[in-house]
C-alpha positions as CSV (number, residue, x, y, z in Angstrom):
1,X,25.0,-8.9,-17.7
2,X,23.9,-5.4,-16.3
3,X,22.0,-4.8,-19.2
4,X,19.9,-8.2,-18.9
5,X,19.0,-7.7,-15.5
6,X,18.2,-4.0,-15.9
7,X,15.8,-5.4,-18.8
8,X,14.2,-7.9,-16.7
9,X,13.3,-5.6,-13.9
10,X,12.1,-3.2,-16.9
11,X,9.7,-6.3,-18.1
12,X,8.8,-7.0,-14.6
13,X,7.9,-3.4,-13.8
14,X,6.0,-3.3,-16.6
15,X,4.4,-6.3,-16.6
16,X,3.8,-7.2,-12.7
17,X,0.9,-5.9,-10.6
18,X,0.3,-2.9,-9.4
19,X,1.5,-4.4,-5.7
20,X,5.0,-5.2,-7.4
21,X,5.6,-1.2,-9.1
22,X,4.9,0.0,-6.2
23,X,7.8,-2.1,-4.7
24,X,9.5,-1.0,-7.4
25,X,9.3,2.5,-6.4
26,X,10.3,2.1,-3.0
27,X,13.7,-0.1,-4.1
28,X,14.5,3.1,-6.7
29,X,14.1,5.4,-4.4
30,X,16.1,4.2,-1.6
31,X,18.8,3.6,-4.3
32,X,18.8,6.7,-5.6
33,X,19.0,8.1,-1.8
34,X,22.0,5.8,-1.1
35,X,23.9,7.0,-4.2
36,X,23.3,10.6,-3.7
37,X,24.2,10.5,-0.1
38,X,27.6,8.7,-0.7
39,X,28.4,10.6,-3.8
40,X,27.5,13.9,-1.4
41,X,29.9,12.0,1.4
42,X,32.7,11.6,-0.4
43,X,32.8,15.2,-1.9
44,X,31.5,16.8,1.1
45,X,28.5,18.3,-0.2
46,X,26.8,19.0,3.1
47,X,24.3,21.3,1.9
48,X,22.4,19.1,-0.1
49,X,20.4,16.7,2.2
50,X,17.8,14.3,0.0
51,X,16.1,12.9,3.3
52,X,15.3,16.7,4.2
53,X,13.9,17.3,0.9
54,X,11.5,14.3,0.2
55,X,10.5,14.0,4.0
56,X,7.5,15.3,5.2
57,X,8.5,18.0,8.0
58,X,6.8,18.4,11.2
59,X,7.0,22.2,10.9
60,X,4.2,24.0,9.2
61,X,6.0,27.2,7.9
62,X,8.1,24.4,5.9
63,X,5.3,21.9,4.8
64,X,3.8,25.0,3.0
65,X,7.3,25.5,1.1
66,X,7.6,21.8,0.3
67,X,4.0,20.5,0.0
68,X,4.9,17.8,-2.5
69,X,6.5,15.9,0.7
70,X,3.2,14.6,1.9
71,X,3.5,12.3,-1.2
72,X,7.2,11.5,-2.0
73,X,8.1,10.8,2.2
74,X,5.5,7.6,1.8
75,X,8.3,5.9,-0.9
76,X,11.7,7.1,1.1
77,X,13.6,4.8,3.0
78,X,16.8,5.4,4.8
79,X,17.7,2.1,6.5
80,X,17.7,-1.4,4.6
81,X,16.1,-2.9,7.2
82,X,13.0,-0.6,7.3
83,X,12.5,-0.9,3.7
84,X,12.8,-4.8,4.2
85,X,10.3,-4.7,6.9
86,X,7.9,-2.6,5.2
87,X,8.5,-4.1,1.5
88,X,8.1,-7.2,3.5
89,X,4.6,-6.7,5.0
90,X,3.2,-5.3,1.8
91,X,3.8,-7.4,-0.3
92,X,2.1,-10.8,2.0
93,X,-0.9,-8.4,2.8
94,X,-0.9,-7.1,-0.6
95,X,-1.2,-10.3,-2.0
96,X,-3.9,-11.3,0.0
97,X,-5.9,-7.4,-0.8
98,X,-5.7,-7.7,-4.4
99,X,-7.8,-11.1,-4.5
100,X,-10.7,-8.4,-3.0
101,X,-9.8,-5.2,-4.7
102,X,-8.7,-3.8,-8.1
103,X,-4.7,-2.5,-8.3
104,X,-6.5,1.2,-8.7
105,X,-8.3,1.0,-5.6
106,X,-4.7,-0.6,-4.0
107,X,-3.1,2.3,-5.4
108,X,-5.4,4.9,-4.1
109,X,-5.4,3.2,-0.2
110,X,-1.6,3.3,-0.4
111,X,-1.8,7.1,-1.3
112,X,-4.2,7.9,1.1
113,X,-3.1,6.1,4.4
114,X,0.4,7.5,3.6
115,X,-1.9,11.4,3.8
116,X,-3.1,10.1,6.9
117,X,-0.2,9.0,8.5
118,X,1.2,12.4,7.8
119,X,-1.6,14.3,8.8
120,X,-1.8,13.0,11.9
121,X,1.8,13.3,12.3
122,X,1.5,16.9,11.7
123,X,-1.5,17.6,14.2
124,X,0.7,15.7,17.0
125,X,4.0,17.9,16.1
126,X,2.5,21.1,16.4
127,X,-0.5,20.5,18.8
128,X,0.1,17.8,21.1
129,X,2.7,19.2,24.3
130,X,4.6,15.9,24.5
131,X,5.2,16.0,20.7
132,X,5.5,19.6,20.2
133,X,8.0,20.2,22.5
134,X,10.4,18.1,20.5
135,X,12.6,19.5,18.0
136,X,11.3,19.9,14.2
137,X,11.8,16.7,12.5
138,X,11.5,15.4,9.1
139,X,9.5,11.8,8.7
140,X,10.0,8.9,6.0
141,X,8.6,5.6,5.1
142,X,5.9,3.7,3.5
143,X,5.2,2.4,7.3
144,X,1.7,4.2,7.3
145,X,0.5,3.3,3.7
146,X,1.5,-0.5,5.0
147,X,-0.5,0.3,7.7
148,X,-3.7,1.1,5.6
149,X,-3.0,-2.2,3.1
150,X,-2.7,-4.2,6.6
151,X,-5.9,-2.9,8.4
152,X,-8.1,-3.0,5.3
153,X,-7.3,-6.6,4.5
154,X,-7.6,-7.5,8.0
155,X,-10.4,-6.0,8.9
156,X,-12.3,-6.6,5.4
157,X,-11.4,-10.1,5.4
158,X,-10.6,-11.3,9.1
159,X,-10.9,-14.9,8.2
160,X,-8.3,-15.1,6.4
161,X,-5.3,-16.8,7.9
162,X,-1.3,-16.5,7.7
163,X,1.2,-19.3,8.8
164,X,3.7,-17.5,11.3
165,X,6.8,-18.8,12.4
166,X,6.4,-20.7,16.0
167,X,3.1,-19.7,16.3
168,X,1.5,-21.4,13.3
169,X,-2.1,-20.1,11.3
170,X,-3.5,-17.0,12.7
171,X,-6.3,-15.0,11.4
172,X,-4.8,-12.0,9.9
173,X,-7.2,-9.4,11.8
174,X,-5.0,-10.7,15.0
175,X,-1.8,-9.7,13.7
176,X,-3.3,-6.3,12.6
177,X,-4.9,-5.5,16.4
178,X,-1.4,-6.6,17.4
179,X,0.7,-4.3,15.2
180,X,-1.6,-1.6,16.4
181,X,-1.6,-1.9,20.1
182,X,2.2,-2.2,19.4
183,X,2.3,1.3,18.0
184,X,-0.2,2.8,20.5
185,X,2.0,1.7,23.8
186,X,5.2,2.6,22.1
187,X,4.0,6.3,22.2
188,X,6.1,8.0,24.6
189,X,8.7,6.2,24.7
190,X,11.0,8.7,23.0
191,X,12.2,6.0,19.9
192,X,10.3,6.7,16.5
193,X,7.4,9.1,18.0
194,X,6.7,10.3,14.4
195,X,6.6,7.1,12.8
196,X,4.3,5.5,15.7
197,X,2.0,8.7,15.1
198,X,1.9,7.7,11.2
199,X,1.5,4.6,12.0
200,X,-1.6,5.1,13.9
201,X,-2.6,7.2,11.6
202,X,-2.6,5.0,8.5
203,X,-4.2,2.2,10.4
204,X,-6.9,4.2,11.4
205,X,-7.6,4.8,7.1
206,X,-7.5,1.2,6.4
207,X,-10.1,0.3,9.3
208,X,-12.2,3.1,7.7
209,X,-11.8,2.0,4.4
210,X,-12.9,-1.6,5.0
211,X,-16.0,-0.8,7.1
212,X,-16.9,1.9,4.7
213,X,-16.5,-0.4,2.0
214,X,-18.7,-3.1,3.5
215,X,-21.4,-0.6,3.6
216,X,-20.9,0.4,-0.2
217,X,-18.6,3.4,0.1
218,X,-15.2,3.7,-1.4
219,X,-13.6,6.1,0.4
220,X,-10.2,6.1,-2.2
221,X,-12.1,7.2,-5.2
222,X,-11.7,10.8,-4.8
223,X,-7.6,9.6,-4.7
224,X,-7.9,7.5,-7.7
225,X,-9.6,10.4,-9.4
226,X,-5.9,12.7,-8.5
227,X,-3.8,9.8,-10.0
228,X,-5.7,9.8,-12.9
229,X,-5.3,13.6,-13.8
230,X,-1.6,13.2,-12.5
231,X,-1.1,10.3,-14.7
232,X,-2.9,12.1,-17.8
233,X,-0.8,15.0,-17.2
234,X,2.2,12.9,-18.2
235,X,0.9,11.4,-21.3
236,X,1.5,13.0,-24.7
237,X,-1.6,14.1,-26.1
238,X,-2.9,12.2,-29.0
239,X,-4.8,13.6,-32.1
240,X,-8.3,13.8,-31.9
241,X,-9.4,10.7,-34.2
242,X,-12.8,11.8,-36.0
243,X,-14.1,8.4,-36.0
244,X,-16.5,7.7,-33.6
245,X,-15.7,4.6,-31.8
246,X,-17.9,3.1,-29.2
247,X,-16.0,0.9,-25.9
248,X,-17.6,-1.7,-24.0
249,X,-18.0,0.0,-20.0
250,X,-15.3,-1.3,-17.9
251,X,-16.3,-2.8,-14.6
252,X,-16.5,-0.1,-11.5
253,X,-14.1,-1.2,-8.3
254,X,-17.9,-1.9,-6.6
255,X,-18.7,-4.6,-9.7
256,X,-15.5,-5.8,-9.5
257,X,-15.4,-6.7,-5.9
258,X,-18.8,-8.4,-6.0
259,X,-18.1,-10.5,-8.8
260,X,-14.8,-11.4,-7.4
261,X,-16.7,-12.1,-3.9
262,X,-19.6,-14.4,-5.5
263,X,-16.5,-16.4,-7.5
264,X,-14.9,-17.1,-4.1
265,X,-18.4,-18.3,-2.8
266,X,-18.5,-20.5,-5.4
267,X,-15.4,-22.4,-5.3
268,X,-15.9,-22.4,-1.2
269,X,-18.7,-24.2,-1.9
270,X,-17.3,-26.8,-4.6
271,X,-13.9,-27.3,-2.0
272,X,-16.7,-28.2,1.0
273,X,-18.3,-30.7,-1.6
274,X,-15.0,-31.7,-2.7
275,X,-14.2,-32.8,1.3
276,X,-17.7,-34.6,1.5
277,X,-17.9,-36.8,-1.8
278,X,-14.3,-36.4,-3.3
279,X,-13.3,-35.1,-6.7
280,X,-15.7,-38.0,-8.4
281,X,-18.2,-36.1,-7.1
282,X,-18.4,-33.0,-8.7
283,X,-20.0,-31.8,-11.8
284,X,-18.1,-31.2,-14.9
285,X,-18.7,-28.0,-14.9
286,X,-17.5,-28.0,-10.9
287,X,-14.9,-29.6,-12.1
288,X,-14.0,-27.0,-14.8
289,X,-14.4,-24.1,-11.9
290,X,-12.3,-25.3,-9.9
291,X,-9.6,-26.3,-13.0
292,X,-9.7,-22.0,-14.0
293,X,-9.2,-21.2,-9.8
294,X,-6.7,-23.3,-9.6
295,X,-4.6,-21.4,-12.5
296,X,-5.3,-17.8,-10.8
């Protein structure tokens, strides 16, 4: 039974989106966490403190002995219900992202909201009087890579709606000005400075990212670029082959997005004619169009 499931998850890793691995991640890593720190409980093993190890610290003499933090601290979770909240939120603004965006450039916006929210955690620590008078503190989360998915969608796509609970549709850039002013008055308040600060911090990438990217600019590619060489670094190397073997150029994250865009315009445009003179209406080849959408 154990061995099914664990082969499922394996298939579905493997297989699902990039959106769903990096869920994955998250879920492994806060089970990993919750195993350590009970198996460290029971035996007493105070010394050893995961949370302190993966979490990006406020002080700088530290960061500069654990520099990997600024990337691990964006996948750690504590508390079940702030990897439910999180896991929640980026997966139904997710969702909606990847219909504009390719899972690389996803990827590389997760990664670089998450640097923001830490950097800007950082500067407030140890430059700011009100936040560097507190005592050093180690932060965690995926709350400021959210961030970034949130803003970008929002603010790349504001006409896109969610259904809420008791408040019914609402354009999605709403819920994103909301979320922010949330964070910005809770500043001060002495509950969850640090992760207010990354939050802030990881919103302020995504609203970058979306009005750079209206004007042609993808400001993740220098981040996609580092995954790749990570990635590559992890591969076994293969032989050189001495055939010489010519591939068909893949589409660039700019190609990709217009194409995706004009394929939206087109079925907007067959759905408004659909309202008008009914399915009879359309063209075969309307009809075919909006047949392949409807199976996306």
């Amino acid at each position: 039974m154990a061995a099914d499931i664990i082969d499922k998850l394996k298939h579905r890793y493997k297989h699902g989106s990039v959106l769903i691995r990096f869920i994955y991640i998250n879920l492994a890593f806060f089970v990993i966490i919750k195993v350590v720190s009970l198996f460290t409980t029971l035996f007493n093993i105070y010394s050893f403190d995961l949370i302190t190890l993966l979490g990006v610290p406020s002080g700088l003499n530290m960061l500069l002995k654990r520099v990997w933090t600024l990337f691990t601290y964006m996948f750690v979770h504590e508390q079940i219900f702030h990897i439910l909240f999180n896991m929640l939120w980026l997966y139904w603004f997710g969702k909606i992202f990847l219909q504009y965006f390719t899972g690389r450039v996803f990827g590389s916006l997760y990664v670089l909201g998450g640097l923001g929210g830490a950097l800007l955690y950082i500067i407030a620590f140890n430059y700011i009087p009100y936040f560097a008078s507190m005592e050093r503190s180690w932060m965690i989360g995926a709350s400021a890579s959210v961030m970034a998915i949130v803003m970008a969608t929002a603010f790349y796509r504001p006409e896109v709606r969610l259904n809420l609970l008791f408040i019914g549709s609402i354009k999605i850039v709403y819920i994103a000005i909301a979320a922010f002013i949330i964070d910005f008055l809770s500043l001060g308040n002495g509950v969850n400075e640090g992760g207010h600060v990354a939050h802030i911090g990881g919103a302020l990438i995504g609203y970058l990212f979306a009005m750079q990217y209206k004007n042609g600019k993808d400001i993740t590619a220098w981040v996609g670029k580092l995954i790749d060489w990570f990635v590559n670094l992890t591969k076994p190397r293969k032989k050189k082959s001495k055939m010489k073997v010519q591939y068909k150029r893949n589409e660039t994250d700019m190609e990709y997005n217009e194409r995706k865009k004009n394929e939206q315009a087109d079925i907007d445009t067959i759905l408004d004619k659909l309202k008008t003179s009914g399915y009879n209406g359309l063209s075969s080849e309307e009809k075919r169009k909006l047949f392949d959408a409807s199976k996306k």
